[in-house]
Backbone bond lengths (Angstrom), bond angles and torsions (degrees), N, CA, C in turn:
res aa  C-N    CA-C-N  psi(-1)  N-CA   C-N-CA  omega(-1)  CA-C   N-CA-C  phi
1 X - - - 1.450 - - 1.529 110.72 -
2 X 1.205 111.23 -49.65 1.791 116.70 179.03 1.442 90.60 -59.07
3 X 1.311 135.29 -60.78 1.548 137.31 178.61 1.093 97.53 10.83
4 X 1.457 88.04 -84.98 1.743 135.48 -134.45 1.652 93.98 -80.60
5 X 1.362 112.13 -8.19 1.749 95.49 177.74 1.063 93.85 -100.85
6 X 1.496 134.98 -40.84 1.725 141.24 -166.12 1.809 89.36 -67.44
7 X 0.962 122.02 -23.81 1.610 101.17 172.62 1.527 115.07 -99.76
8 X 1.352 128.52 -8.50 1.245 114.38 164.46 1.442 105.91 -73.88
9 X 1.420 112.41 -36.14 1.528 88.03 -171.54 1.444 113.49 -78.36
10 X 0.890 137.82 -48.20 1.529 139.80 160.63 1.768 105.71 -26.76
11 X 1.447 105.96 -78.33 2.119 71.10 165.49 1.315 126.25 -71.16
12 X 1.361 124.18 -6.15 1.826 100.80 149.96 1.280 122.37 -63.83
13 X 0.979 142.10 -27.90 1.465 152.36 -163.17 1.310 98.51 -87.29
14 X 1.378 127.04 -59.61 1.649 122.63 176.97 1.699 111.99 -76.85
15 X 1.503 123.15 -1.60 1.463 113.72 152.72 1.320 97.85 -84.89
16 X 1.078 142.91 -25.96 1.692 115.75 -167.45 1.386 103.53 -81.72
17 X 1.311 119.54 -19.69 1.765 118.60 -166.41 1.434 95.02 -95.33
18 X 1.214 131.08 -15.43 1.321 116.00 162.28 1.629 127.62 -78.39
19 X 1.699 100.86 9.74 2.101 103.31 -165.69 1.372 79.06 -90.49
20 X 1.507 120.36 143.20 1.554 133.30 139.01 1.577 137.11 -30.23
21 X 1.393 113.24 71.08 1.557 108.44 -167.73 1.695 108.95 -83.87
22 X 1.534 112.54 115.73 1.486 119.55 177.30 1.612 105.77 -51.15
23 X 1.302 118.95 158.53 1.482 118.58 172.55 1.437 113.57 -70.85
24 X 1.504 137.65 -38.22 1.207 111.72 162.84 1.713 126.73 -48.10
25 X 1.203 94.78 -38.24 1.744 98.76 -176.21 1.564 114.04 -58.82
26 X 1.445 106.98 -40.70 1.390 118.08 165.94 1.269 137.97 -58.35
27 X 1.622 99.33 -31.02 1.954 113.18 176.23 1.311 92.30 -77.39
28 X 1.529 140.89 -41.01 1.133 154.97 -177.35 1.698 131.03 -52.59
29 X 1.583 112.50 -27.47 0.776 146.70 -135.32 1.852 80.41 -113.60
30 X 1.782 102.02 -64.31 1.282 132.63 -154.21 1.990 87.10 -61.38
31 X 1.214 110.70 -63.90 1.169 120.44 -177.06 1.359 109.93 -66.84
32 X 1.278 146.83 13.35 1.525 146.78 161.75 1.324 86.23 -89.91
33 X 1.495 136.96 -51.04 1.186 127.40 -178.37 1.625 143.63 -69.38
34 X 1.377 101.39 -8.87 1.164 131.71 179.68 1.538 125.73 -133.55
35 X 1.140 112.46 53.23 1.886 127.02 -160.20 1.024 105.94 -42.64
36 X 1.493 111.57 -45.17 1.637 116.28 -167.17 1.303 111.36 -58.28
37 X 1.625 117.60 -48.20 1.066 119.16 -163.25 1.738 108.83 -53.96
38 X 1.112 85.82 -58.53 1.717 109.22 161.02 1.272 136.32 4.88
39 X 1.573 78.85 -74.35 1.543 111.71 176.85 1.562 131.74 -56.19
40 X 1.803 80.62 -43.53 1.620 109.25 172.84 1.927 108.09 -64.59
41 X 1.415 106.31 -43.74 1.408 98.20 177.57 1.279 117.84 -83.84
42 X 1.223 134.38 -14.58 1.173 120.97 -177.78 2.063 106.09 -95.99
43 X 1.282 120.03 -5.79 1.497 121.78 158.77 1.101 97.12 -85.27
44 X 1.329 151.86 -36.29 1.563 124.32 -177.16 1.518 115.75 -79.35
45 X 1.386 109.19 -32.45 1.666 107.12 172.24 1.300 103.80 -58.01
46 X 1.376 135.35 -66.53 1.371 133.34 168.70 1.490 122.49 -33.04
47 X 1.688 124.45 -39.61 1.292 114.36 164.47 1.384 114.94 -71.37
48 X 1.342 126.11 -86.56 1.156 131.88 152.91 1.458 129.71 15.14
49 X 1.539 120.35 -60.28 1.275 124.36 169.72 1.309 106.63 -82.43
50 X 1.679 152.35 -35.38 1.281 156.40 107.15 1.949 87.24 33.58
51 X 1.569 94.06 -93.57 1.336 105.31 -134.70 2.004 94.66 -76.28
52 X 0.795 105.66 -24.90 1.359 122.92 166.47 1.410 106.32 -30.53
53 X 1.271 84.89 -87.39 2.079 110.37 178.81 1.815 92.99 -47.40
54 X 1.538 110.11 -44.14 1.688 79.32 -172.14 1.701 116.04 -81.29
55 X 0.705 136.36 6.42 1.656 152.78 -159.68 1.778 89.74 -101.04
56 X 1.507 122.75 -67.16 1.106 115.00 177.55 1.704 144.52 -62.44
57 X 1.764 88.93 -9.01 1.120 109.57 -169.79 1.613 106.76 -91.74
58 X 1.435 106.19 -48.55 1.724 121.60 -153.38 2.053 72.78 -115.05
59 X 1.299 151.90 -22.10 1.160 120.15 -168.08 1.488 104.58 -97.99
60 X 0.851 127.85 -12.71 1.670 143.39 -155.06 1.915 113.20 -113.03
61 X 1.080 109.28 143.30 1.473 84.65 170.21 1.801 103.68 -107.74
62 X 1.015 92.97 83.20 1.499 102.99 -174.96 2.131 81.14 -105.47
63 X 0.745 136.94 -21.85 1.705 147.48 150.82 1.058 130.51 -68.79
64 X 1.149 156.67 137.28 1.406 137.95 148.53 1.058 124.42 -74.54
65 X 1.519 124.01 118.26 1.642 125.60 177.84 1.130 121.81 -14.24
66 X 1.589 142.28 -61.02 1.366 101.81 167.54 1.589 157.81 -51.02
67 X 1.814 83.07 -4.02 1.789 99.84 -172.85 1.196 113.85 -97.78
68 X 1.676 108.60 -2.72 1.480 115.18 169.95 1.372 125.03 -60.77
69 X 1.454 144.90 -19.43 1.058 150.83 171.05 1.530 98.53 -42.83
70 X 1.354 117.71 155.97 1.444 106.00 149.28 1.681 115.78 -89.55
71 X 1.067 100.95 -21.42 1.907 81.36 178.93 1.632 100.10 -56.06
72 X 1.238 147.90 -57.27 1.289 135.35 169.31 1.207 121.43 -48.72
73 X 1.145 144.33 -61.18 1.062 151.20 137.99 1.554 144.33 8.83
74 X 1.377 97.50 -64.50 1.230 119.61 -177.30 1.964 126.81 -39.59
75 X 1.462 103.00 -49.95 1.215 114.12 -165.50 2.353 96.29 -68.89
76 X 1.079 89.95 -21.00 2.100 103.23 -175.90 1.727 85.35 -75.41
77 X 0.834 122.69 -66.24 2.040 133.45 -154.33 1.914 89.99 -65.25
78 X 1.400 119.78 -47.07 1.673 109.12 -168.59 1.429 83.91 -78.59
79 X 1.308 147.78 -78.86 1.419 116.79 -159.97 1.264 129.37 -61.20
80 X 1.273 131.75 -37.31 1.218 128.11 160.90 1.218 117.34 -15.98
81 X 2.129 102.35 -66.99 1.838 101.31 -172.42 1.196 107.23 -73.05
82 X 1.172 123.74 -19.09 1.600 122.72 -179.76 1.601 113.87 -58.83
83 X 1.469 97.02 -54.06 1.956 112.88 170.42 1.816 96.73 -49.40
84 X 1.203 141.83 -45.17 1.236 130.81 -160.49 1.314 106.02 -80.20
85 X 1.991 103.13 -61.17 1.684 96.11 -175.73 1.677 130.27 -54.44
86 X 1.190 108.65 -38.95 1.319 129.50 166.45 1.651 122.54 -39.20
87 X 1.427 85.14 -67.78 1.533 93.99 169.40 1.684 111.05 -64.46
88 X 1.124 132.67 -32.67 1.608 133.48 176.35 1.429 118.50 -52.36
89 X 1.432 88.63 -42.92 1.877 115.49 -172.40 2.059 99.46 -80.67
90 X 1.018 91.93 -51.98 2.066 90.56 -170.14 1.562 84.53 -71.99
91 X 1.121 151.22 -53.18 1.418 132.18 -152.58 1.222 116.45 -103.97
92 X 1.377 146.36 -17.26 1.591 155.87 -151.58 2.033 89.77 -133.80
93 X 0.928 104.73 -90.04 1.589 100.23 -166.75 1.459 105.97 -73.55
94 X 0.945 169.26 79.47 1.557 154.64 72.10 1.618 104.64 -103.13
95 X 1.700 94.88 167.61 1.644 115.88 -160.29 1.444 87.44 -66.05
96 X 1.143 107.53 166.04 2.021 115.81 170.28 1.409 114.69 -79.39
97 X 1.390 114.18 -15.36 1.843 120.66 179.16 1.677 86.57 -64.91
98 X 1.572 107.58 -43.28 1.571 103.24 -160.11 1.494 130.64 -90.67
99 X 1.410 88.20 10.54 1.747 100.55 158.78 1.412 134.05 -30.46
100 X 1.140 119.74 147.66 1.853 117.87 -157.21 1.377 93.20 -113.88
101 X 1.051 135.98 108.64 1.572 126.76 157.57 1.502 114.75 -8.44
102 X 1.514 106.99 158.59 1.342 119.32 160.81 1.429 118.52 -75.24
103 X 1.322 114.13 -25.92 1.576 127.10 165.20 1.217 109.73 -64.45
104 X 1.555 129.13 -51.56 1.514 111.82 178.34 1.371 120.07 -75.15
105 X 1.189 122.55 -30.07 1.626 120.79 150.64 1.089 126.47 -41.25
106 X 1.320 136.85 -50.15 1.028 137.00 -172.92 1.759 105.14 -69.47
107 X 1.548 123.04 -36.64 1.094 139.60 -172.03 1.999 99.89 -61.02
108 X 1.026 103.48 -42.20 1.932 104.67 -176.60 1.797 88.59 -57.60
109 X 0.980 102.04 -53.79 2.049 102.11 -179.43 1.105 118.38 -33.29
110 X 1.437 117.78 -45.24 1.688 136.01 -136.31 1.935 75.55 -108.68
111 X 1.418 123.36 -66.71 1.262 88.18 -175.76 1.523 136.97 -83.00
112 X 1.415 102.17 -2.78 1.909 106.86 -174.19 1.625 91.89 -71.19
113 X 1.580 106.60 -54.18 1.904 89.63 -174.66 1.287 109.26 -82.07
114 X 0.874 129.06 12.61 1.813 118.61 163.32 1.650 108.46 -85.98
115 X 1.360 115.06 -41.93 1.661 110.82 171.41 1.388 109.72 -75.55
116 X 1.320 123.35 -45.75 1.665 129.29 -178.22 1.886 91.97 -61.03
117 X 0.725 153.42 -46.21 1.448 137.68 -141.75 1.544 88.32 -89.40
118 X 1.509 111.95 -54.28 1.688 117.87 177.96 1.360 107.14 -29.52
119 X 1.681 101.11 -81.07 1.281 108.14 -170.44 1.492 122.69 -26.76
120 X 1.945 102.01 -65.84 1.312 103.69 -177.39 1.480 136.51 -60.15
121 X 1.236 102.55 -38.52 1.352 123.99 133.11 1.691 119.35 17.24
122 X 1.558 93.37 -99.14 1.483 115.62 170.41 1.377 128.09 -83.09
123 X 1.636 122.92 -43.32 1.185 108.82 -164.42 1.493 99.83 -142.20
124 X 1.428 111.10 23.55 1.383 85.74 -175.91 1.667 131.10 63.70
125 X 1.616 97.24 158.06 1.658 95.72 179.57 1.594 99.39 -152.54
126 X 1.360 84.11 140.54 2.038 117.58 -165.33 1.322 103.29 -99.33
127 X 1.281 113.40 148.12 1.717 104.53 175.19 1.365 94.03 -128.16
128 X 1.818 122.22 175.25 1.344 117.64 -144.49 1.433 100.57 -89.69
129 X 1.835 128.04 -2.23 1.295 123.51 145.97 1.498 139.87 -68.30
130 X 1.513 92.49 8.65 1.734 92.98 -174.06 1.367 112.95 96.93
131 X 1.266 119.80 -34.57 1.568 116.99 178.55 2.084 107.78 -50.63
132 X 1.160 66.23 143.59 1.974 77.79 179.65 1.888 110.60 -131.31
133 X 1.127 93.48 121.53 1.452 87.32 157.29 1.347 126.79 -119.95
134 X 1.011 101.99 126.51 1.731 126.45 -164.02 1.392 136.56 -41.79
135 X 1.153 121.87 109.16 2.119 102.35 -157.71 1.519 84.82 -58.25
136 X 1.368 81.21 172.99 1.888 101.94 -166.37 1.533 102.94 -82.87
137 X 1.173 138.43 16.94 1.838 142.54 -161.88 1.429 78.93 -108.51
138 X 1.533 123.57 -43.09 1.616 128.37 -155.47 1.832 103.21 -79.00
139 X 1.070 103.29 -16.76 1.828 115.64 -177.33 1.450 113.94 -61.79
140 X 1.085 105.88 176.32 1.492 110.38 -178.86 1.635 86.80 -103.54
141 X 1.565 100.55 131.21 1.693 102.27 -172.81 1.466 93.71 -102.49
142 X 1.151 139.95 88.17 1.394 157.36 115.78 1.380 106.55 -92.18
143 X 1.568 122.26 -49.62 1.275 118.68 -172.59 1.770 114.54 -102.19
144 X 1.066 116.11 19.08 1.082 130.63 -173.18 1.519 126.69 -63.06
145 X 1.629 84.91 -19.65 1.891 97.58 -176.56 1.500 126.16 -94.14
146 X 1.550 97.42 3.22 1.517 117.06 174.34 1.654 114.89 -70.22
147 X 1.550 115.98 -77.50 0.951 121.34 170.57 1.750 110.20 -38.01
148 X 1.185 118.44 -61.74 1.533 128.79 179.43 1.773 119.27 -16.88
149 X 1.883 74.28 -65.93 1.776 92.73 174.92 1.415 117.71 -84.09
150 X 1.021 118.66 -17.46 1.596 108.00 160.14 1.528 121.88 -55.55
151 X 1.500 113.63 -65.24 1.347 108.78 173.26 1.393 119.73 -58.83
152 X 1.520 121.27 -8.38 1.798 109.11 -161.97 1.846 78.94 -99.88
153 X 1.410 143.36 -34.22 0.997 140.99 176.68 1.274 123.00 -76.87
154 X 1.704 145.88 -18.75 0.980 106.30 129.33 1.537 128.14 -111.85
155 X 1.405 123.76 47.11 1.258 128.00 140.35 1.626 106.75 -85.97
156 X 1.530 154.79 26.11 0.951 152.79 129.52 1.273 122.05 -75.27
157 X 1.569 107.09 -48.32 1.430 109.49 -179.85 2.000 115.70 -63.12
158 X 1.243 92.74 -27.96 1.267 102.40 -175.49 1.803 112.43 -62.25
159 X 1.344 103.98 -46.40 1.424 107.26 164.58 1.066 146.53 -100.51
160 X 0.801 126.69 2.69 1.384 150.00 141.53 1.637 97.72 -54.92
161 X 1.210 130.62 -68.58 1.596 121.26 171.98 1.300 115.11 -36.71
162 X 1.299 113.08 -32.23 1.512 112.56 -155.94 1.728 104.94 -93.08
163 X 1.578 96.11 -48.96 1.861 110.97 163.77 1.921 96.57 -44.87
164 X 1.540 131.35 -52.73 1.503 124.94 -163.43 1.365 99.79 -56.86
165 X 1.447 112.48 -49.02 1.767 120.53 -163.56 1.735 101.40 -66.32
166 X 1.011 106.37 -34.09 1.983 112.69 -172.60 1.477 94.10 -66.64
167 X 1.429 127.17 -53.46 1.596 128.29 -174.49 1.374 108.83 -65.08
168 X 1.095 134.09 -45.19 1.455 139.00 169.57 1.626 119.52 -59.35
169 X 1.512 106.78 -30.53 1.457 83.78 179.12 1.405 118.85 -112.03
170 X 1.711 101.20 11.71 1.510 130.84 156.67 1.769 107.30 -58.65
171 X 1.333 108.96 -59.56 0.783 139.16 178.45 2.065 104.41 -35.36
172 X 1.413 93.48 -79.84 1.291 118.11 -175.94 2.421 102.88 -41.66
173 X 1.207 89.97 -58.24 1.359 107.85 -177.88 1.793 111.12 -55.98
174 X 0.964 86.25 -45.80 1.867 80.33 159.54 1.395 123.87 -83.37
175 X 1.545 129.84 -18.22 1.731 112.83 161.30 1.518 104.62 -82.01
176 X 1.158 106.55 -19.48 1.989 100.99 175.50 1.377 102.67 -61.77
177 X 1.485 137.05 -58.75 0.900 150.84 -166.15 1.447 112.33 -55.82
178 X 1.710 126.94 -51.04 1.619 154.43 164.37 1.579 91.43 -49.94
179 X 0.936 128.46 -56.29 1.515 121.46 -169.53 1.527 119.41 -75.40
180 X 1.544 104.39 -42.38 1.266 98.35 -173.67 1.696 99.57 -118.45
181 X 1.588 116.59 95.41 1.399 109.86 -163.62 1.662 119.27 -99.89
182 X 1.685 108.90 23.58 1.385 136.45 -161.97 1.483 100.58 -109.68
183 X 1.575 116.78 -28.21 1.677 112.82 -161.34 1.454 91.84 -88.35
């Protein structure tokens, strides 16, 4: 009886080492086993691309000087790193079974600038050094339409993705339905 179990598992063990593991799944795999290491790479991608995005933003005139402030600014620099970390995290560190839709991606969009626009909006936001950045009423309204349209542009894009994915799997649910007209 012990046999006969010590050999199922032994050919379970040599069917699993025979499945095809992609190299993300494998770096993935490596890093479930090693958290720390992990940990360490996924805070430096987060700094790193952070300071990155801010270097290109505020070092470059890829802006025009007045948009260098961060109170203008600001709402372009959080999605940006958000578009990077996000994307680092859904595509590089988890398995590929565990992929996030383009709909739920798009959904982190729809709510970071729906609370970020509020916030700034009205009251502004303080960080635990005292720094403040300024609701946008407090701005100099010449430049006021920057920040504005940043958040209303990609809180559009965001839904509008999400409205495409709802029609498509509307879509989908009615040839399931045409095909199989018994379930």
């Amino acid at each position: 009886m012990k046999q006969k179990s010590k050999r199922q598992k032994t050919l379970k063990k040599h069917q699993k080492s025979k499945r095809k593991i992609g190299l993300l799944d494998r770096m993935n795999l490596w890093f479930v086993q090693h958290s720390t290491i992990a940990w360490i790479l996924d805070a430096s991608i987060l700094f790193f691309s952070a300071l990155g995005i801010l270097y290109l933003l505020y070092g470059t005139t890829l802006i025009p000087s007045p948009y260098r402030e961060l109170h203008y600014s600001f709402p372009l620099y959080l999605n940006i790193v958000l578009l990077v970390n996000a994307s680092y995290h859904t595509f590089l560190r988890t398995f590929r079974k565990d992929w996030i839709s383009l709909r739920n991606f798009a959904e982190m969009f729809l709510y970071l600038n729906g609370i970020a626009c509020v916030l700034q909006l009205t009251i502004g936001m303080t960080s635990k050094r005292g720094r403040r950045l300024l609701p946008i009423w407090a701005l100099d309204y010449r430049y006021i339409w920057f920040p504005i349209l940043t958040y209303i542009t990609f809180f559009l894009v965001a839904a509008l993705i999400i409205l495409i994915a709802k029609h498509i799997e509307k879509k989908k649910g009615k040839e399931e339905n045409r095909e199989n007209p018994h379930k």
